[in-house]
KEKE-3310 file (N, C-alpha, C; in steps of 0.2 Angstrom, whole numbers, plus 5000, padded with zeros to 4 digits):
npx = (5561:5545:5532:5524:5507:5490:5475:5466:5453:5444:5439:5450:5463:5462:5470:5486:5490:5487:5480:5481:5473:5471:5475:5481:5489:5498:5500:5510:5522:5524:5523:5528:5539:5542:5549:5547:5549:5548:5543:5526:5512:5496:5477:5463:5451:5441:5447:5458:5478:5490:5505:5514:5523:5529:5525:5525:5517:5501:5499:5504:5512:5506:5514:5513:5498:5490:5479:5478:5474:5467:5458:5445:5435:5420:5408:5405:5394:5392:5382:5380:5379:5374:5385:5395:5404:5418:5420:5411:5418:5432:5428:5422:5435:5441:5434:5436:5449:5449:5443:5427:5415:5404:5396:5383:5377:5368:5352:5343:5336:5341:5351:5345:5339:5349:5353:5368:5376:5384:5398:5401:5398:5409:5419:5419:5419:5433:5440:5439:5445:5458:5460:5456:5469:5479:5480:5480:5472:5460:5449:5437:5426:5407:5398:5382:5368:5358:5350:5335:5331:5321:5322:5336:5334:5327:5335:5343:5339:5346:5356:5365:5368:5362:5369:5363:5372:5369:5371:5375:5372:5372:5389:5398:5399:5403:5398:5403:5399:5402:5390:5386:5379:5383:5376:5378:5375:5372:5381:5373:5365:5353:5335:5322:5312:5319:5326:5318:5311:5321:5323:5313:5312:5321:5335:5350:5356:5370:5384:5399:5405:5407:5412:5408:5410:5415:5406:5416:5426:5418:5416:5428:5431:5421:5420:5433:5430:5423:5430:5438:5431:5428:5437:5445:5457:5466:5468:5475:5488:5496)
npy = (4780:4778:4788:4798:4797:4804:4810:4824:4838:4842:4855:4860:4861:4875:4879:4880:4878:4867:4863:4856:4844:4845:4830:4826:4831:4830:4818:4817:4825:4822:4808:4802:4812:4821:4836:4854:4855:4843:4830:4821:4813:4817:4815:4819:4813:4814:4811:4814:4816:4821:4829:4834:4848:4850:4863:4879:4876:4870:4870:4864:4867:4862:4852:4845:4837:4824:4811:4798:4780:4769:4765:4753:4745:4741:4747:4743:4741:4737:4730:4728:4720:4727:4721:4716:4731:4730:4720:4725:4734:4734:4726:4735:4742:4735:4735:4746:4746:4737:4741:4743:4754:4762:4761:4751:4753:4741:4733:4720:4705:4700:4708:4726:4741:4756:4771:4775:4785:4799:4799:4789:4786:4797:4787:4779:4786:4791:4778:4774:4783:4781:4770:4771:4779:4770:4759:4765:4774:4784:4788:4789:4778:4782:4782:4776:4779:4769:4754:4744:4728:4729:4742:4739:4731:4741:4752:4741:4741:4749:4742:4731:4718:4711:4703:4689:4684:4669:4652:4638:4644:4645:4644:4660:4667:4672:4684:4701:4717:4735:4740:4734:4725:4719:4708:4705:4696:4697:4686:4678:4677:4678:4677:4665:4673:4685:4680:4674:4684:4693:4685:4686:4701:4700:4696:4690:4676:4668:4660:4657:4644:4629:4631:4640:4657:4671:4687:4699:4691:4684:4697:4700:4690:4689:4701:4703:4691:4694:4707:4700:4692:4702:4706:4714:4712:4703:4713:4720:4714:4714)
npz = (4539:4546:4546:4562:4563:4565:4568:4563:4565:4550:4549:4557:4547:4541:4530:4524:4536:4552:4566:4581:4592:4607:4614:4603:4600:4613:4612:4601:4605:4620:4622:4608:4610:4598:4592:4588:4571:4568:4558:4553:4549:4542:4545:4540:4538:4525:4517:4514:4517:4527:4526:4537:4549:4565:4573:4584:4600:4599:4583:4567:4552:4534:4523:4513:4502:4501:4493:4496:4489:4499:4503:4505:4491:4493:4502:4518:4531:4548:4558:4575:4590:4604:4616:4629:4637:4638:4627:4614:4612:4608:4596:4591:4588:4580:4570:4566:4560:4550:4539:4538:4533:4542:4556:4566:4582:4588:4594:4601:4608:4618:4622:4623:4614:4620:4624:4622:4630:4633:4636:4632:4619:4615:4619:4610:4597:4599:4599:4585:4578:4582:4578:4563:4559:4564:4556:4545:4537:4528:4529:4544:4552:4552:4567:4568:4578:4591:4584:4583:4577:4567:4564:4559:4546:4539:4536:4528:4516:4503:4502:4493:4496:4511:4526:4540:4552:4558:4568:4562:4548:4531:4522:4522:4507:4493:4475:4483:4483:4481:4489:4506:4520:4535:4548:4564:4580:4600:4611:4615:4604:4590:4594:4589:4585:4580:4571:4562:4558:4553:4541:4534:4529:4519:4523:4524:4528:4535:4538:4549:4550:4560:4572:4591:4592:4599:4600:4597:4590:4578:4573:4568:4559:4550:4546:4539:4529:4521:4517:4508:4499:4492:4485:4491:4498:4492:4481:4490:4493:4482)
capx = (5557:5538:5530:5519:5500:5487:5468:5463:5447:5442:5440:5457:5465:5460:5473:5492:5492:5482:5478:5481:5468:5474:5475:5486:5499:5502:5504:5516:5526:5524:5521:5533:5545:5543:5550:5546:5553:5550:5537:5522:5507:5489:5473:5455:5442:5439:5450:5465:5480:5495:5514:5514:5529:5526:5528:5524:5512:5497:5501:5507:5513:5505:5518:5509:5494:5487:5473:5479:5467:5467:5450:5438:5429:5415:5405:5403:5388:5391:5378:5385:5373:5379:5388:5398:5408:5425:5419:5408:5424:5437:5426:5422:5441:5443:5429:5439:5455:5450:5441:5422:5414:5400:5394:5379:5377:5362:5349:5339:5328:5346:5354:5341:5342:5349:5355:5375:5378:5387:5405:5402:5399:5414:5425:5418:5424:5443:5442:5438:5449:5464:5460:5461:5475:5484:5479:5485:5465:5460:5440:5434:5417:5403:5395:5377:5362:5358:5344:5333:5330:5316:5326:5339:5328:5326:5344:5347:5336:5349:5363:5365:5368:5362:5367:5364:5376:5366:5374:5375:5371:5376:5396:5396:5401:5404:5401:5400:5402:5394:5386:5384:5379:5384:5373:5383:5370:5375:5382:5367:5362:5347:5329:5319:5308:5323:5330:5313:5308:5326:5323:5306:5313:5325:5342:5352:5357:5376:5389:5406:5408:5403:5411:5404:5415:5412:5407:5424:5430:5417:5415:5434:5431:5416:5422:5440:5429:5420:5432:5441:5427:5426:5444:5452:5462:5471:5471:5481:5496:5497)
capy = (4778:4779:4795:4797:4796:4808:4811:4833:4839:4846:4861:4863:4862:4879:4882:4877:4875:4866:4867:4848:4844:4843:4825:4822:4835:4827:4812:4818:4830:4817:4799:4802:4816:4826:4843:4858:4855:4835:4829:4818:4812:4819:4814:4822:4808:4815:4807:4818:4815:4827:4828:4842:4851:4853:4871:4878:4877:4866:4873:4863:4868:4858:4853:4839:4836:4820:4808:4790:4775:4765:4761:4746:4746:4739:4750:4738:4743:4733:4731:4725:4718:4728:4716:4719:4736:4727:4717:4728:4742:4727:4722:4743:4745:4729:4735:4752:4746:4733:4745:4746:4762:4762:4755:4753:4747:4734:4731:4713:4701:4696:4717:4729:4748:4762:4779:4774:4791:4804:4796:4781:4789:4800:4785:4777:4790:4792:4771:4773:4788:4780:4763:4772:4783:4766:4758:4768:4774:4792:4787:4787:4777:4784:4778:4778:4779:4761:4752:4736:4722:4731:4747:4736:4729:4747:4752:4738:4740:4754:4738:4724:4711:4711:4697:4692:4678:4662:4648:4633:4645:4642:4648:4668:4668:4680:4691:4704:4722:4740:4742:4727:4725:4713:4708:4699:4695:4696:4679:4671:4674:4681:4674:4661:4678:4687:4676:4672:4692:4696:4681:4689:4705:4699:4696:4684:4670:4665:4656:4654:4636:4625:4632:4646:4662:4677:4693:4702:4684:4686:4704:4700:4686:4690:4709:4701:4689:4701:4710:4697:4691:4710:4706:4721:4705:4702:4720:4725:4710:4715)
capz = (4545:4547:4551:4565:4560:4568:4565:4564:4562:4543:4551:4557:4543:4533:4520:4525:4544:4556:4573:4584:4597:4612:4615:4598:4601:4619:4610:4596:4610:4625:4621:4605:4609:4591:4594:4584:4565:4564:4552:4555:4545:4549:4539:4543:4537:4521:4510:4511:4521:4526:4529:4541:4551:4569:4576:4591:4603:4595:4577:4562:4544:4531:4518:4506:4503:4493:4494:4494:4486:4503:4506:4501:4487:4496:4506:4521:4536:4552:4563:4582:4595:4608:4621:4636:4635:4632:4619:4609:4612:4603:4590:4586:4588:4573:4563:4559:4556:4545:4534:4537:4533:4546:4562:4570:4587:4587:4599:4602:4614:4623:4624:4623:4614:4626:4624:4626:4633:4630:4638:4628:4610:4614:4617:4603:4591:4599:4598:4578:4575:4583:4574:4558:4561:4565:4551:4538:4532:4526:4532:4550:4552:4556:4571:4568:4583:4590:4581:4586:4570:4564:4559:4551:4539:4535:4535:4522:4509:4502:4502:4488:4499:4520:4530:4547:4556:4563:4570:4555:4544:4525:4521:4516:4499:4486:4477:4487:4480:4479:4496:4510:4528:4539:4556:4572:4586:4605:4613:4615:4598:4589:4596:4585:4582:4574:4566:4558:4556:4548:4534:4530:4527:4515:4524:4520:4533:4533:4545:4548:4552:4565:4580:4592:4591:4603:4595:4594:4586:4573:4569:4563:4554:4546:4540:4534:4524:4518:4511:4504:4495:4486:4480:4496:4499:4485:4481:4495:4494:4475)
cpx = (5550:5538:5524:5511:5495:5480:5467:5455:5446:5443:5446:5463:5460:5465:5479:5495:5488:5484:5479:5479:5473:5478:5481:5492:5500:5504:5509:5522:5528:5526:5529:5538:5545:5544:5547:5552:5552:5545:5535:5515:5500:5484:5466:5449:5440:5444:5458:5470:5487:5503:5513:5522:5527:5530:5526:5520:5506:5496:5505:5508:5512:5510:5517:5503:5492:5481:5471:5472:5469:5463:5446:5436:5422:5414:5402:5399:5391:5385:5380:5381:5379:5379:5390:5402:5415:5425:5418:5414:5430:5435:5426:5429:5443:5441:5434:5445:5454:5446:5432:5419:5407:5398:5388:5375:5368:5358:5343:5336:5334:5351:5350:5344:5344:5352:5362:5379:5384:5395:5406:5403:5406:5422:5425:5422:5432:5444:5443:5444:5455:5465:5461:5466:5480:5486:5481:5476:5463:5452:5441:5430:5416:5399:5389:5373:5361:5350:5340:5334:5325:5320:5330:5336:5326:5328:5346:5344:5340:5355:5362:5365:5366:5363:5366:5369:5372:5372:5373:5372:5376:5385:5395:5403:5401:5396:5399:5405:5398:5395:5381:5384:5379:5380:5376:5377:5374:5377:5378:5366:5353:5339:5329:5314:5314:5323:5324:5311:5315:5326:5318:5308:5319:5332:5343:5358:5364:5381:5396:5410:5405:5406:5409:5411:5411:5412:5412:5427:5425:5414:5421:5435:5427:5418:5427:5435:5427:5424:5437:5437:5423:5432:5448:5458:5468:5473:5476:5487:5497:5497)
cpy = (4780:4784:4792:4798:4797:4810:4820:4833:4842:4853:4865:4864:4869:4881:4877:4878:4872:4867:4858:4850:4844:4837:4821:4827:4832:4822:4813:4820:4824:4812:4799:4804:4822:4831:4846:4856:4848:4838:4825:4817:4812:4819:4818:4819:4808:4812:4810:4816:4821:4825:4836:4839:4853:4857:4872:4879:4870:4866:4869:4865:4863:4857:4849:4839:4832:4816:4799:4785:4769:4762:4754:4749:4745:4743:4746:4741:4738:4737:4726:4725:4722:4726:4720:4725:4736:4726:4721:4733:4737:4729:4729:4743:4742:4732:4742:4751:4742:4737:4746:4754:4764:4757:4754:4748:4744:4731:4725:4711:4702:4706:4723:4738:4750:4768:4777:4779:4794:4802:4791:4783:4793:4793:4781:4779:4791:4782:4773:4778:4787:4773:4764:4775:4775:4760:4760:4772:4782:4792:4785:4784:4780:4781:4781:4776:4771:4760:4745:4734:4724:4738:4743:4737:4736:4749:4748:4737:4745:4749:4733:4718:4713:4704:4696:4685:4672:4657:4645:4638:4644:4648:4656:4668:4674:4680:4695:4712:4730:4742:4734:4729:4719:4715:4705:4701:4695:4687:4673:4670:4676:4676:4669:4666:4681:4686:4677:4681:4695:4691:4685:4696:4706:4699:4689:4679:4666:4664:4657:4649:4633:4626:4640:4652:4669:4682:4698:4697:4687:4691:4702:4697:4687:4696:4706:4697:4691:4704:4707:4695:4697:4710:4713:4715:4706:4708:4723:4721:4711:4710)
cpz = (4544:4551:4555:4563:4565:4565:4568:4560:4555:4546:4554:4554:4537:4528:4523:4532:4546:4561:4575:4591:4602:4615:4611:4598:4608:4618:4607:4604:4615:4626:4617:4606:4604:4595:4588:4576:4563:4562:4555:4549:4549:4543:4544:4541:4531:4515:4510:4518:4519:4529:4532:4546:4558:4569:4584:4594:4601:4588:4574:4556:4540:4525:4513:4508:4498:4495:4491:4492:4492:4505:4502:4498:4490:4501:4512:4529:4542:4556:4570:4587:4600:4615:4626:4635:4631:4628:4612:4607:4608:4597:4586:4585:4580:4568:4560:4557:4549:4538:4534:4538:4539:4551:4565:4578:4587:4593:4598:4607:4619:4627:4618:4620:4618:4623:4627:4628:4633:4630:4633:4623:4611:4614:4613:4596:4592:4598:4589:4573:4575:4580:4565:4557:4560:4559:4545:4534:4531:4528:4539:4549:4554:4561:4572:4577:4583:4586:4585:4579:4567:4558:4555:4545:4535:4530:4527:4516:4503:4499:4494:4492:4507:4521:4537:4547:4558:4562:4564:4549:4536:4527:4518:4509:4495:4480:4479:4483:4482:4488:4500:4518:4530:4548:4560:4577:4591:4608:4614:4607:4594:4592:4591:4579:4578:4570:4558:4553:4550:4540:4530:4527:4523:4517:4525:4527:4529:4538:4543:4551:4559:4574:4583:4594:4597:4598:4592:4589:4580:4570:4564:4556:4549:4541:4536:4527:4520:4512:4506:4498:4489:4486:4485:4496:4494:4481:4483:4494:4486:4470)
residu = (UNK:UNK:UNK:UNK:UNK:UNK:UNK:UNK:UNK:UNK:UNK:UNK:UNK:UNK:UNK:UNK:UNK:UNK:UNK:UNK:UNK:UNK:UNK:UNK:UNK:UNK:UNK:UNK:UNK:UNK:UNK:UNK:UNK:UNK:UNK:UNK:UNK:UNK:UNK:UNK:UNK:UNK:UNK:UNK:UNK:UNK:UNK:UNK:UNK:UNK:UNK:UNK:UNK:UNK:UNK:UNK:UNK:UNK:UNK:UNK:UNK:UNK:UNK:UNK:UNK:UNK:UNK:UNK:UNK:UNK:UNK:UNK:UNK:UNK:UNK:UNK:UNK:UNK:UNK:UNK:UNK:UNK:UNK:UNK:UNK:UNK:UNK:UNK:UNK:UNK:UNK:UNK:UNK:UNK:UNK:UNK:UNK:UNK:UNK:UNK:UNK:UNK:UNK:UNK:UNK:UNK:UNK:UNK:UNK:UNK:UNK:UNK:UNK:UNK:UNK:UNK:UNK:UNK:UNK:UNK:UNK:UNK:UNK:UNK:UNK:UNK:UNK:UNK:UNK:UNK:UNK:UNK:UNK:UNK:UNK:UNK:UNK:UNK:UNK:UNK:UNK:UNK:UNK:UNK:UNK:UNK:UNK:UNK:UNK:UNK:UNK:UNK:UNK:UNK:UNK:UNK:UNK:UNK:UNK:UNK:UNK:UNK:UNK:UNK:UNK:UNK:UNK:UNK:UNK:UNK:UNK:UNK:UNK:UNK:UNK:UNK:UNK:UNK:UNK:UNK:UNK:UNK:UNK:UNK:UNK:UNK:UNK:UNK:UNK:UNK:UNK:UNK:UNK:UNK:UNK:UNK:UNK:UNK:UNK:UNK:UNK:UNK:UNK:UNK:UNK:UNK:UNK:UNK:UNK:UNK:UNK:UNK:UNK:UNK:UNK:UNK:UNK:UNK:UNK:UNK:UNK:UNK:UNK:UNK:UNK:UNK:UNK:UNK:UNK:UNK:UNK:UNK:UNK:UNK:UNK:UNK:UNK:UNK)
# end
């Protein structure tokens, strides 16, 4: 039977016990049942995942300890115009299970920077922490500070490949490897000026077919393809 899979701070693991947040011992205890004595699997972001023993109170016994090869080789950056609450909160949910290792919500002409406050960033991180958890992943992303289109172009001079999304844009091809970011626009769509401004500063203009897709639709598509096109695809079905 599959154990259950839970996210702890690094900090709560110092040696052969840890400590479970509050929120994920309610879940183990609660939602699931586990009493004292079952097992359960608990990773903290950094690579390392654990077979722990619950005990009593918010106290587990670490009993393994290993560092499974589960991640993309590609280091993939989303950049996420940031849309309606539900949407953007979807497409964040997608983006961590499917494997991207950073987010950054993305501000334009059509949805403007803002300070998504403190409520939002916190449920930002329990969305990304429970998407990898569910997923099976030993990385949480990090969910960067929002940007407009200018920072981008910063951001990806660091990358091998940037692209942004446009409508009829060419097919996104390979190869893609290393370190890449991908742009998604809000529903309307980058201006004339982005569009134009993101060419100039070397991103690379790419589509996924002829019909028009909501933003959660093509965060999905775009990341899968992505990493199919860095060989995770075929990696993963063996």
């Amino acid at each position: 039977m599959r154990l259950p899979r839970v996210y702890v701070e690094p900090s709560a693991v110092p040696g052969l016990e840890l400590t479970l947040a509050p929120e994920e011992h309610h879940h183990l205890r609660r939602v699931l049942r586990l009493r004292p004595g079952d097992r359960f699997l608990a990773f903290d972001g950094t690579g390392r995942e654990m077979v722990a023993e619950l005990g009593d109170r918010r106290r587990a016994r670490v009993l393994e300890t290993s560092h499974p090869e589960v991640e993309p080789r590609l280091h993939l950056t989303l950049f996420l115009a940031l849309c309606k609450t539900d949407r953007f909160d979807r497409a964040l949910e997608k983006a961590a299970e499917l494997g991207v290792r950073r987010v950054v919500p993305l501000g334009t002409s059509r949805c403007t920077v803002h300070d998504p406050g403190r409520a939002r960033q916190e449920r930002w991180s329990r969305l990304v922490r429970g998407a990898a958890a569910l997923a099976g992943r030993v990385l949480v992303p990090e969910i960067a500070p929002p940007v407009d289109l200018a920072g981008v172009a910063e951001e990806a001079l660091g990358c091998d490949r940037a692209l942004i999304l446009l409508p009829g844009g060419p097919p996104l091809r390979g190869p893609l490897g290393g370190r890449a970011a991908l742009l998604i626009g809000p529903e309307g769509g980058f201006s004339p000026e982005e569009e134009e401004l993101a060419k100039s500063r070397g991103l690379e203009p790419a589509g996924l077919g002829p019909r028009v897709l909501r933003v959660e639709t093509a965060a999905v598509a775009a990341i899968s393809l992505a990493f199919y096109l860095a060989g995770d695809m075929e990696e993963a079905t063996g």
